[in-house]
C-alpha positions in Angstrom: -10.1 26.0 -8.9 -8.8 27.2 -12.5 -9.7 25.3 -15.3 -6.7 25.2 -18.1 -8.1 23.8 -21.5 -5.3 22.5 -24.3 -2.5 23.6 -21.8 0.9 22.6 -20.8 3.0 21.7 -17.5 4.5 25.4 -17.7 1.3 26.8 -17.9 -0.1 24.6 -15.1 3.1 25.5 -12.6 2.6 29.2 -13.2 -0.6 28.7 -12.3 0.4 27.6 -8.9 2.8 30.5 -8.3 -0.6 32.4 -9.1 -2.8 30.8 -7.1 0.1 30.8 -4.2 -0.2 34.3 -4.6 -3.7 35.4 -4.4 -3.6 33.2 -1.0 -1.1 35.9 0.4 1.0 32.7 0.8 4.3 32.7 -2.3 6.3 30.5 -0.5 5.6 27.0 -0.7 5.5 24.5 2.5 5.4 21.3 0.9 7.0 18.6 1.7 6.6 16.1 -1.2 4.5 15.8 -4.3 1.7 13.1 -4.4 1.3 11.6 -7.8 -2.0 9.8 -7.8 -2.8 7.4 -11.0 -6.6 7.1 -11.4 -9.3 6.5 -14.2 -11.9 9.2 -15.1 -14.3 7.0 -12.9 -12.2 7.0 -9.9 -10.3 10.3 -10.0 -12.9 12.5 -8.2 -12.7 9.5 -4.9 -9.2 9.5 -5.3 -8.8 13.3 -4.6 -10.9 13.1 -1.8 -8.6 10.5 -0.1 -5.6 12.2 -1.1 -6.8 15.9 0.3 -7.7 13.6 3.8 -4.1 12.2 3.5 -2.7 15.7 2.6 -3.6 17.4 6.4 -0.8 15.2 7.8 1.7 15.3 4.8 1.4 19.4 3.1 1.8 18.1 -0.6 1.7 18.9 -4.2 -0.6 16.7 -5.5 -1.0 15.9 -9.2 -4.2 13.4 -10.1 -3.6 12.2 -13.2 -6.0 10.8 -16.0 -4.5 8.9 -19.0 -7.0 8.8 -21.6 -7.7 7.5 -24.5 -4.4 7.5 -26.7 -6.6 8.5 -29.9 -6.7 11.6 -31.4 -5.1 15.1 -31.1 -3.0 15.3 -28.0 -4.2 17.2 -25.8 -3.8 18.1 -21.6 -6.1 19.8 -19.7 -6.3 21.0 -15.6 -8.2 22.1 -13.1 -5.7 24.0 -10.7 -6.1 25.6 -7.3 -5.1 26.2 -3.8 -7.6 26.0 -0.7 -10.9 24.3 -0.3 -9.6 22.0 2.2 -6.8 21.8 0.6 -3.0 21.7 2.7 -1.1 22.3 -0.1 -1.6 22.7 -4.0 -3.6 20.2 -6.3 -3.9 19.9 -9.8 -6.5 16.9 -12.2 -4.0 16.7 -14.7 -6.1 14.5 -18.1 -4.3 13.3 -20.5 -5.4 12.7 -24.1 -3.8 11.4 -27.3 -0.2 10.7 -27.9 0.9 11.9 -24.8 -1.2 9.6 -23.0 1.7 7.6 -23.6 3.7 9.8 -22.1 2.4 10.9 -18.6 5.8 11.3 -17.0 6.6 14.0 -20.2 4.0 16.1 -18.4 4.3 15.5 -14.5 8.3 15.9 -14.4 8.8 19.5 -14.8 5.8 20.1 -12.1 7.5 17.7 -9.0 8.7 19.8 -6.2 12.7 20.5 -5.8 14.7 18.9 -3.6 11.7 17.0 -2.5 10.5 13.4 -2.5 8.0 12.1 -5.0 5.3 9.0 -3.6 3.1 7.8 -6.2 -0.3 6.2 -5.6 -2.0 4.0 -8.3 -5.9 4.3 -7.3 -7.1 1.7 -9.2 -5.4 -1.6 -10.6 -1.9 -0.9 -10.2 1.1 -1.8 -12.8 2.2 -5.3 -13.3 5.9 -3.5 -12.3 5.5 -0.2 -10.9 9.3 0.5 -10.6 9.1 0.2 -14.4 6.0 2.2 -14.9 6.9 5.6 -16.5 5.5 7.6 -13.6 6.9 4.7 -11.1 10.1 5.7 -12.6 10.2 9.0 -11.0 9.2 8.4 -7.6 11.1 7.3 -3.9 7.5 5.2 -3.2 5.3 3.6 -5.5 2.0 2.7 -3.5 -0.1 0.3 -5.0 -3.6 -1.6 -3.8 -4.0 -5.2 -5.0 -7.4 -5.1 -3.3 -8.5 -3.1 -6.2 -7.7 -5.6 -8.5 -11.1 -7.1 -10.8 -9.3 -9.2 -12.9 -6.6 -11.7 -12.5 -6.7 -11.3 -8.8 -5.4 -15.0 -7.6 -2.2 -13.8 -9.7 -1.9 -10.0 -8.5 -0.7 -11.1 -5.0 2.4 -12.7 -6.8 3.2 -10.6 -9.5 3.6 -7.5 -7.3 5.7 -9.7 -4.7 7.8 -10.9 -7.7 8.3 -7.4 -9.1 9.1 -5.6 -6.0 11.7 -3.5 -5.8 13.4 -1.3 -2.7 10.1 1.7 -2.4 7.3 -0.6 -3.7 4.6 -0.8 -1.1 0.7 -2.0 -0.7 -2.0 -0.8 1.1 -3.0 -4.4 1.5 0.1 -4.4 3.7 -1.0 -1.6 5.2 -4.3 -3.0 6.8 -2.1 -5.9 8.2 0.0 -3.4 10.7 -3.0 -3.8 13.7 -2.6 -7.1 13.1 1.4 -7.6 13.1 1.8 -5.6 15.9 -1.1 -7.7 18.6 0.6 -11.3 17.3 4.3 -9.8 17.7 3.1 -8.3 21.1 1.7 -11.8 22.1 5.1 -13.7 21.5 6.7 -10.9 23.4 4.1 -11.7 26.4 4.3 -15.7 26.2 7.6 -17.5 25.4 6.1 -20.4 23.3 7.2 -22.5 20.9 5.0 -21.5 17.9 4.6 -24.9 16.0 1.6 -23.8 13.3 -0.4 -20.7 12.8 -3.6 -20.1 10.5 -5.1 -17.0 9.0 -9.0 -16.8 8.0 -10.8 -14.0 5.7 -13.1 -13.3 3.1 -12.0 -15.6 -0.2 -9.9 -12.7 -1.9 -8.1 -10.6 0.5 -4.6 -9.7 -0.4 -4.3 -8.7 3.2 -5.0 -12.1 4.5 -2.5 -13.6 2.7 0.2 -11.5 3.3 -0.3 -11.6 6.6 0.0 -15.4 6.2 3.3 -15.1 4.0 4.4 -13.1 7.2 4.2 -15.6 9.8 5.5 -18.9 7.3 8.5 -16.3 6.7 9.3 -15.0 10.1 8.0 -18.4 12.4 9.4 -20.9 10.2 5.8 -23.0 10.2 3.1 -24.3 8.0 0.3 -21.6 7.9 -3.0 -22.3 6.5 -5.3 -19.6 4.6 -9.3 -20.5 5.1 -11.9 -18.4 4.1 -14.9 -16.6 5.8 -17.5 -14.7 4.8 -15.3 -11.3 6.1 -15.6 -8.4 6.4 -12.0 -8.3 5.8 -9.3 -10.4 7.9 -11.2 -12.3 10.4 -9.1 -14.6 12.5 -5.5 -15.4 13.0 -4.1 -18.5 15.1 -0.6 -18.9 16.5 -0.8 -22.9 17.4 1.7 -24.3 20.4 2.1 -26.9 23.0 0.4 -24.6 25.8 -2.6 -23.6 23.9 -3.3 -21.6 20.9 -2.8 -17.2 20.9 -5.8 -16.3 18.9 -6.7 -12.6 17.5 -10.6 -13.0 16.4 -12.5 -10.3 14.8 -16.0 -11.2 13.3 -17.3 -7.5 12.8 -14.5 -5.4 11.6 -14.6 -3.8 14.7 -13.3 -5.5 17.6 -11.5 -8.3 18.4 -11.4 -11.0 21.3 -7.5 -11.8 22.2 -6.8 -15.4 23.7 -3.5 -16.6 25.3 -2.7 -19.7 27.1 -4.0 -19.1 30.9 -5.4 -16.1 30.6 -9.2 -14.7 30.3 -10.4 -13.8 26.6 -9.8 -9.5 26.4 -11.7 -7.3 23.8 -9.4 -5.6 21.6 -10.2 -2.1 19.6 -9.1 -3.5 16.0 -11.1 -1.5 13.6 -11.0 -1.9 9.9 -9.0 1.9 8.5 -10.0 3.9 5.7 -7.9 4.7 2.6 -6.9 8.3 3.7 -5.4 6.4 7.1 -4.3 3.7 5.1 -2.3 6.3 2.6 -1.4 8.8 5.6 0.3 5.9 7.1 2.7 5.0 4.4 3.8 8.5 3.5 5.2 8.9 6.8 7.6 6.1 5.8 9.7 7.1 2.8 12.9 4.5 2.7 12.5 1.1 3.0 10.3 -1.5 4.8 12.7 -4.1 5.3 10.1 -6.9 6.9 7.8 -6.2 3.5 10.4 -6.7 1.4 11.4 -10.3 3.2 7.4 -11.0 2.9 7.1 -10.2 -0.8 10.7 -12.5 -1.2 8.7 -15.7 0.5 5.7 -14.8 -1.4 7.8 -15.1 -5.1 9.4 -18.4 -3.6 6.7 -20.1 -2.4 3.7 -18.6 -4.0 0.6 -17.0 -2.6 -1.0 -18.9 0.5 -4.1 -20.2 -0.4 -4.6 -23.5 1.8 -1.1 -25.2 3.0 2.1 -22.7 2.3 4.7 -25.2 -0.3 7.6 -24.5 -1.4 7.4 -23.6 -5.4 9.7 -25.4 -7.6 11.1 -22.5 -9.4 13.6 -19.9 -8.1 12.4 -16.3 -6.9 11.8 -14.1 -8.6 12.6 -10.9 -6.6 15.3 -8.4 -6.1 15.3 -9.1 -2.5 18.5 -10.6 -0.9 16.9 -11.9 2.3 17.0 -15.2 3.1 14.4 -17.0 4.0 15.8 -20.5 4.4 13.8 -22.2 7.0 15.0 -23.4 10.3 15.0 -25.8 12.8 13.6 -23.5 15.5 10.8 -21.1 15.7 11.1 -17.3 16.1 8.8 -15.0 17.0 8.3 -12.0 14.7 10.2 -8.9 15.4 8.6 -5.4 14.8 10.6 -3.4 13.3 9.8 0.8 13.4 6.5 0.1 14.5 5.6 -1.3 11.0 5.8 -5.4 12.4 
């Protein structure tokens, strides 16, 4: 690793074609630049994850820490190639006035022709298609399980902000999930007439797994609370008996089904480098998120009995999500349901 004090973004992509070089390796094979947002506290964490996520995705990836806007400008790097790395990597801190300006810096070092995912570490933006470095990427990744403040409202206002690229890893730990109650519908034709999800008091996950199931059954879903870890319990309620996914130790789960005997289920909790892996393998749109976060800025976050809100969404999404007279079982769609 090079360290570039008081230096600029020319600077810092010569020093790639450098480090390229003494590798024995000029020619690059990247496939995308990773942006990752963090704070000084964070950053080191979030390079660890992101060189983990980076063995399944060869990428350019540019940490970036906005400091302080005080002062002199200034930027400074730590640049290199190797050490477990896939691809190249560059801590990019900001300081002064061009704190304000990150994406000033981080354009002219995105890969051609490529596409551009960026990954807020921390508390993400109240819009992130608006945010300056949100701006220049196909697929803004955000957390809202990183949230410390505000957190009953974070839920909603990235729902009522998205737009077509947005994501959330808090979606992400939901796929295990979506997939065993879609699988379960597909196995026993019933009639799903309620449904309940039950976590830990603040998980994100939780409810939008629960603004999943009001949007794709059509039925009043509950959110209760448990002492975790994580997502603990979700309930599809019919006539025959209740489909029940239970998971009390992050670990495994006990599946229930009308008529048949209770089976243990391999449903372990995934790390962020998993988590992140996972969503840059999907770069255009995830059509049943964006029909989730549509219900959510309707109806509002699930936290007891799902009820219609009395205002209009606010979302960019066209689905409808009128209910109906019938219940329908979800549908995966690419694997990601």
């Amino acid at each position: 690793m090079i360290e570039l004090t008081d230096t600029t973004s020319s600077a810092i992509a010569a020093e790639f074609v450098r480090a390229r070089t003494r590798a024995g390796s000029p020619a690059m094979g990247m496939v995308m630049t990773l942006v990752v947002v963090a704070s000084e506290d964070e950053c080191e964490k979030a390079m660890a994850v992101a060189q983990q996520a980076s063995h399944e995705h060869p990428a350019r990836v540019l940490v970036v820490v906005i400091g302080p806007a005080r002062g002199r400008s200034a930027v400074h790097a730590r640049v290199g190639t190797g050490s477990g790395w896939s691809g190249e990597t560059a801590l990019i801190r900001l300081e002064g006035e061009v704190s304000k300006h990150p994406e000033s810096v981080v354009l002219p070092l995105l890969l051609p022709d490529s596409p551009v995912a960026v990954w807020w570490a921390g508390s993400p933006p109240e819009s992130p298609a608006d945010d300056p470095l949100g701006a220049l990427a196909q697929r803004r990744i955000t957390d809202t399980a990183t949230v410390t403040r505000g957190r009953t409202k974070a839920v909603h206002a990235q729902c009522s902000a998205y737009t077509r690229g947005d994501t959330d890893l808090s979606w992400t730990r939901t796929t295990p999930w979506r997939a065993l109650l879609a699988a379960a519908l597909d196995q026993h034709h019933l009639t799903v007439t309620s449904a309940s999800v039950t976590a830990e008091r603040y998980s994100p996950s939780a409810d939008l797994l629960a603004a999943w199931l009001a949007d794709r059954l059509k039925v009043e879903v509950t959110r209760s609370s448990s002492s975790g870890p994580g997502i603990t319990e979700a309930v599809l309620e019919s006539k025959e008996g209740p489909i029940r996914i239970s998971r009390p130790d992050g670990r495994l789960a006990t599946y229930s089904s009308p008529g048949h005997p209770d089976r243990p289920t391999a449903l372990k909790r995934r790390d962020l480098p998993e988590l992140l892996a996972e969503e840059l393998r999907h770069l255009d749109e995830d059509d049943v998120y964006a029909a989730t976060t549509a219900w959510v800025a309707k109806h509002g976050v699930p936290g007891g009995k799902t009820a219609p809100a009395s205002k209009p969404p606010a979302t960019r999404s066209t689905r409808s999500t009128r209910p109906t007279k019938k219940a329908a079982g979800p549908k995966p769609k690419r694997g990601r349901s």
